[in-house]
C-alpha positions in Angstrom: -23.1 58.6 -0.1 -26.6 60.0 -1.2 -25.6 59.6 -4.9 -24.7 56.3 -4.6 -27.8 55.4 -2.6 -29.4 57.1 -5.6 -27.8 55.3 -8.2 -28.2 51.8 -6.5 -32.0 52.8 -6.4 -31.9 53.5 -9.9 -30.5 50.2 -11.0 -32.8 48.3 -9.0 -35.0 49.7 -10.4 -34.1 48.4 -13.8 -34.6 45.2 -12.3 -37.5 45.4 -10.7 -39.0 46.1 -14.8 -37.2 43.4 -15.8 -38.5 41.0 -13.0 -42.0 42.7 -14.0 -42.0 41.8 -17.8 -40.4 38.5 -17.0 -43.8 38.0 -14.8 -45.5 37.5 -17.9 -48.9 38.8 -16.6 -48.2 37.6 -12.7 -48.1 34.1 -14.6 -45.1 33.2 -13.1 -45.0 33.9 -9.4 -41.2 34.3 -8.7 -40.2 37.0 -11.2 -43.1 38.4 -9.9 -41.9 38.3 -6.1 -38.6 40.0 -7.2 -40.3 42.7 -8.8 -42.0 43.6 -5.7 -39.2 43.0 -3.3 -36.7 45.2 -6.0 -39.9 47.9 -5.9 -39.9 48.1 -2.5 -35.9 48.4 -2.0 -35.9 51.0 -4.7 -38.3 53.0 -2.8 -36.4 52.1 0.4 -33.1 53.8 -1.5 -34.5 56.2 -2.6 -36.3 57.6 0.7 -32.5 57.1 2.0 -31.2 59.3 -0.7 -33.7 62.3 -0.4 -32.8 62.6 3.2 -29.5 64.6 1.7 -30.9 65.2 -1.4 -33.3 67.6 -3.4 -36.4 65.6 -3.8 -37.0 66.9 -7.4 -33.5 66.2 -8.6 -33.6 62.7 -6.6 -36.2 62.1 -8.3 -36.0 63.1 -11.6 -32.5 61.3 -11.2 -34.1 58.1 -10.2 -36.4 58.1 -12.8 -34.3 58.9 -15.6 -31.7 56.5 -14.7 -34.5 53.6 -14.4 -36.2 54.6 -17.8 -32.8 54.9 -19.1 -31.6 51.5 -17.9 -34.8 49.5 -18.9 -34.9 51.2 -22.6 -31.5 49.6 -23.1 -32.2 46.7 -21.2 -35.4 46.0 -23.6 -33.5 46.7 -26.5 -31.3 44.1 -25.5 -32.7 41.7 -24.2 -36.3 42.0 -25.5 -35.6 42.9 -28.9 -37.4 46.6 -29.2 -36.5 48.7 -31.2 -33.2 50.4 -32.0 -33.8 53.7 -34.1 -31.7 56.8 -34.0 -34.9 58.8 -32.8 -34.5 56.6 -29.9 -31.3 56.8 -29.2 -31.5 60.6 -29.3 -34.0 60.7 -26.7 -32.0 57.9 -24.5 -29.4 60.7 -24.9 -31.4 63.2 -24.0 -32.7 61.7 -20.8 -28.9 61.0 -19.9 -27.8 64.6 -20.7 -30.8 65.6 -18.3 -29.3 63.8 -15.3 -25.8 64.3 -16.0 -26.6 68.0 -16.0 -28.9 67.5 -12.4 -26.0 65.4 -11.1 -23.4 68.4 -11.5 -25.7 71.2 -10.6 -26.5 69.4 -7.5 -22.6 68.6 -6.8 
């Protein structure tokens, strides 16, 4: 049940940076709102998670899956760029957690 707590934190996460760059500055008020209220679940998650948990793997785990998620997310849907460099380190960051998840199984 942690890891999936875990994982849902880590995808909420991904929206709250969505919700964030769709804010356009804090120009527009209700992306804005759901980037806070998807920070704050994240967080609520996460806290949830670590109760079973390491904290570093939690969250290094969180973290990766978020910057994970919101790289292919701006690639996309925001049009950034898609270079083998980047792709490498995407894969990197995924073999990182991958190899947390089944040290921690």
């Amino acid at each position: 049940m942690a890891w999936l707590l875990l994982f849902a934190a880590g995808a909420v996460e991904i929206v709250m940076a969505a919700a964030l760059k769709a804010a356009d500055g804090w120009t527009k008020p209700l992306p804005g709102a759901v980037g806070i209220v998807s920070a704050l679940l994240s967080i609520f998650l996460l806290t949830h998670a670590i109760k079973q948990l390491p904290t570093g793997t939690a969250y290094a785990v969180w973290t990766g899956i978020g910057a994970v998620g919101v790289a292919i997310y701006g690639i996309a849907a925001n049009g950034d760029t898609l270079s083998l460099p980047r792709l490498l380190c995407i894969g990197l960051v995924v073999s990182g957690v991958a190899g947390l998840r089944l040290i921690e199984a």
